[in-house]
N, C-alpha and C positions, 0 to 999 in steps of 0.2 A: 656695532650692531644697531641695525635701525627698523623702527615698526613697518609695516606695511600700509597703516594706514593711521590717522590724528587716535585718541581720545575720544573727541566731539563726533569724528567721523562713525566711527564703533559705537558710541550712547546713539548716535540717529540711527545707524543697521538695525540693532535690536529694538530700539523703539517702533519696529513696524514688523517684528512679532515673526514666529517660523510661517513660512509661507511656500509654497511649488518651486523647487529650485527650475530655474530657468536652460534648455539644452536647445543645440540647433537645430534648426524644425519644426519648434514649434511657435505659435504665437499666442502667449502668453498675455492678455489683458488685465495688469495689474499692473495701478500707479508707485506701487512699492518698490516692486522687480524695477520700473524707469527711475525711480529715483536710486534705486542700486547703480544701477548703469551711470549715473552721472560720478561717483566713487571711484575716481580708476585702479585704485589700490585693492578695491574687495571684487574688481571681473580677473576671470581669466581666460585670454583667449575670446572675449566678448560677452560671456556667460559668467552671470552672478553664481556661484557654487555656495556661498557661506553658508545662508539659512538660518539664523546667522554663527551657527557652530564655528565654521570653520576661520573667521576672522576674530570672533573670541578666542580660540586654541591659539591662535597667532600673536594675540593682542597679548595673552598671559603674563611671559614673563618681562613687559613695560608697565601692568597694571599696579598700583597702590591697594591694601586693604580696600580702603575707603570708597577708591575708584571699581572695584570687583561688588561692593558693597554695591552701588549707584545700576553698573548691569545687571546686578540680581534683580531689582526692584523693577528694571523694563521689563524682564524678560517674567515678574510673578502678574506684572499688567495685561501682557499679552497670551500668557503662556495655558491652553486650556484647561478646566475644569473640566466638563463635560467630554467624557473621549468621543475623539472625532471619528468618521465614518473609515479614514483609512489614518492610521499609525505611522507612514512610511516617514514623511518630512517630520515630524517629531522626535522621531527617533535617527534619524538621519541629524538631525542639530547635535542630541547629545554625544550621538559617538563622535562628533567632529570636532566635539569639544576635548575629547579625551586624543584629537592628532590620530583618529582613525577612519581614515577614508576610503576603504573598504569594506564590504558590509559581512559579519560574520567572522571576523579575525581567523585566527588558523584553524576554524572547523568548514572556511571557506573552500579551500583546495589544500592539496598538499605543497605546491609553491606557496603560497602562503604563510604555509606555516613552516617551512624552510629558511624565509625572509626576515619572519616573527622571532626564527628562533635565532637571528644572527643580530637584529636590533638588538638594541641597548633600552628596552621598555621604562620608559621613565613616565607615569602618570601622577607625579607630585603634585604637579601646580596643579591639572587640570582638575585632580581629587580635591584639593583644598576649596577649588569653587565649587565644583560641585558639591559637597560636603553644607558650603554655604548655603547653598541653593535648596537640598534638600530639608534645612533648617526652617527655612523661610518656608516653602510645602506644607510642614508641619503645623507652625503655626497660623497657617492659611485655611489648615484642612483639605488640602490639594492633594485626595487619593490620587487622581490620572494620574500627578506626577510625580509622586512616591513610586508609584509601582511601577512606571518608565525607567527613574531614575535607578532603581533597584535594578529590573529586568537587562539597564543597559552595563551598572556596574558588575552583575553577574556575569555577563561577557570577559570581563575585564579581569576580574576572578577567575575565572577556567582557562583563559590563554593563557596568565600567571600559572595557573597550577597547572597545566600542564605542558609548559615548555620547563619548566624549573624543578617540575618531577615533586610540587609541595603540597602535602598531605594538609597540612594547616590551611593557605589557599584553598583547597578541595571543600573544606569544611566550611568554610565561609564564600565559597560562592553557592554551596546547597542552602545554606539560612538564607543567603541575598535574594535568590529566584524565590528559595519558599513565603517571605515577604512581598515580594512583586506580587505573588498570587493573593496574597492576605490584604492587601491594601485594594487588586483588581475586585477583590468582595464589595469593598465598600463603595465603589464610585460605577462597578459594575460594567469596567473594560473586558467584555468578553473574551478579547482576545488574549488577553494577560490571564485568562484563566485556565488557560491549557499551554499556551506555548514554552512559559517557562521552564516547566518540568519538561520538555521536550530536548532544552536546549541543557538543561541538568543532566538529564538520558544521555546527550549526546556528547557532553565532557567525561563523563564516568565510562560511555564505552571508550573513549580515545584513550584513555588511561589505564583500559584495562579490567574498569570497575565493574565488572559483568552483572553482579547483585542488585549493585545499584541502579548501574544504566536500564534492567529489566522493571524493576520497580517505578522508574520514574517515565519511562514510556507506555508502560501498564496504565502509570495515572494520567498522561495524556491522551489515550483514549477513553479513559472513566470522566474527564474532564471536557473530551470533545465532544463526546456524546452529550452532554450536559448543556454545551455551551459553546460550541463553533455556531458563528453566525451563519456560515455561507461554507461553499466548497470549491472556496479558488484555489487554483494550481497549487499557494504556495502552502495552504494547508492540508492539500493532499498527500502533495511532497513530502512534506515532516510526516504523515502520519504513515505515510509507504515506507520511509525508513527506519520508523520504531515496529512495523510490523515484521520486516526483514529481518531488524536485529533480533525478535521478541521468538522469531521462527528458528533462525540459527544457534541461537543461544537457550531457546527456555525448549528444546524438541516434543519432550515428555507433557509439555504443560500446551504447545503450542495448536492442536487439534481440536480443544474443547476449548481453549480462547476463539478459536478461529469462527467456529461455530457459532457462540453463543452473538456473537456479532453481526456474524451475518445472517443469523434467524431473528435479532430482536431491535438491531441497531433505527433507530429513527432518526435520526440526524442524518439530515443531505449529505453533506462530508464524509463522515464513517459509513454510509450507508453505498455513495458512488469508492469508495476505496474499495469493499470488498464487492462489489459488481463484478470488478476487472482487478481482482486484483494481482493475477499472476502479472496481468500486464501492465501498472505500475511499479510492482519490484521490478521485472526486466528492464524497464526504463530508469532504476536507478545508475545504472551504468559500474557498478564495479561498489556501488556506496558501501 
C-alpha cells in the first residue's frame, strides 16, 4: 500500500489553507490552486479536489502522531476565525477528511443511503485527527471552528444512528449540533445558528422521531427568524422542508404556526417562504 502523495507534499497542500476547489470551466486566479496543480498525486482528472480535506483523508492511515501533530498546526494557521461570507469550502475540507465526498451523507437521497448502509463506516482515524484538531480550536479560542467541527461531526452522528438503528448515537448527535449552535453564539456564524437544529429535525424524522424532528424544526425557524443572513435557495429549501414536515406531522398545531409567521415574520428568508409557500412545498418533490 502506497500514499498518494510525499509527507512534504501534504505539509505544503495544507500550508496554503482551505481555498475554492478548482472545476472545469472555470478560471480560477489563484497562485495556490497552480501550485496544486504542479502535485500530480493531489489532481484528479486535471482539477485540484483536496482543499486540502481530501488528500489529508488519504494521507491518514501513513501519518505518525507527531506528523498528524505538524498538519494540525498548518491547518490552526490558516484555518479561519472570523466566519467567512460562504461556509461551503470549509466545510467541504472537513467532511473530506472524514472520506466523505458527498455532501449530506444518507439524508442526501435515498441511493445514498442504500450505498451508506452497505459500506463498512469506519471513521477511526479520521475522528482521532479531528478530535486533535478540535483540541488545538480550544485552546486557540477558535469558535468558527468548534462549531464547524461540531456541525460536521453531527452528520456523522446521525448517518451512524441511523443506518445502525442506535439510540445512544441519536443522543450524541442531538448534544453535538446543540453545541455547534452554542459555540455559533460566540464567534457569531450566523448560519450555525439555525441550520443545525434543522439537520437535528431531519435525522429524528428519518428515524421516525416525530417529537423530536417537530421540535427541532419549530426551533429552526425561531432561529431563522432571528438570524438567517439572507434568502438563498438553499435556506429556503431547509426551511420548505421543516414547514412540510411541521404541517403533516403537528395538523392541530399547524394553522396557528402558519399564521403567526406569515403576519409577523421579518426575516427575508422566512418572510419569501411563506409568500409562496404552497409553491415551495410542491417543489420539494416527494421530500
Amino acid at each position: 500500500m502506497f500514499s498518494h502523495i510525499t509527507y512534504e507534499q501534504l505539509l505544503k497542500l495544507t500550508s496554503y489553507g482551505v481555498f475554492a476547489m478548482g472545476f472545469k470551466g472555470t478560471s480560477i486566479q489563484d497562485k495556490r490552486l497552480e501550485e496544486c496543480k504542479k502535485i500530480d498525486g493531489a489532481m484528479h482528472r486535471g482539477i485540484y479536489t483536496g482543499s486540502p480535506g481530501k488528500d489529508i483523508y488519504l494521507m491518514l492511515p501513513f501519518l505518525t502522531d507527531e506528523q498528524m501533530e505538524e498538519i494540525i498546526k498548518e491547518i490552526l494557521n490558516n484555518f479561519p476565525n472570523i466566519p467567512p461570507g460562504n461556509h461551503v469550502n470549509v466545510a467541504a475540507c472537513i467532511r473530506f477528511i472524514y472520506g466523505q465526498f458527498e455532501k449530506q451523507g444518507i439524508l442526501r437521497s435515498k441511493k445514498d443511503f442504500e450505498r451508506m448502509k452497505k459500506e463498512k463506516l469506519d471513521w477511526e482515524l479520521p475522528r482521532k485527527f479531528l478530535k486533535l484538531l478540535y483540541k488545538e480550536f480550544e485552546n486557540n479560542n477558535n469558535f468558527y471552528g468548534l462549531s464547524m467541527l461540531c456541525e460536521m461531526e453531527g452528520h456523522r452522528l446521525g448517518d451512524e444512528a441511523v443506518i445502525y438503528k442506535d439510540k445512544n448515537k441519536l443522543k450524541e448527535m442531538e448534544e453535538t449540533y446543540n453545541k455547534s449552535v452554542a459555540f455559533a453564539y460566540k464567534c457569531k456564524s450566523y448560519k450555525h445558528l439555525f441550520t443545525p437544529y434543522y439537520w437535528s429535525g431531519s435525522y429524528f424524522a428519518k428515524l421516525g422521531e416525530t417529537k423530536k424532528a417537530i421540535k427541532y424544526y419549530k426551533l429552526t425557524f425561531e432561529q431563522a427568524e432571528k438570524y438567517c443572513p439572507d434568502s438563498r435557495d438553499g435556506y429556503i429549501y431547509k426551511l420548505a422542508i421543516c414547514a412540510k414536515y411541521i404541517r403533516d406531522k403537528d395538523g392541530k398545531r399547524w394553522n396557528s404556526f402558519c399564521k403567526t409567521y406569515k403576519k409577523n415574520s421579518k426575516n427575508k428568508c422566512v418572510k419569501k417562504l411563506f409568500e409562496k409557500l404552497d409553491v415551495f412545498i410542491g417543489n420539494l418533490k416527494g421530500k
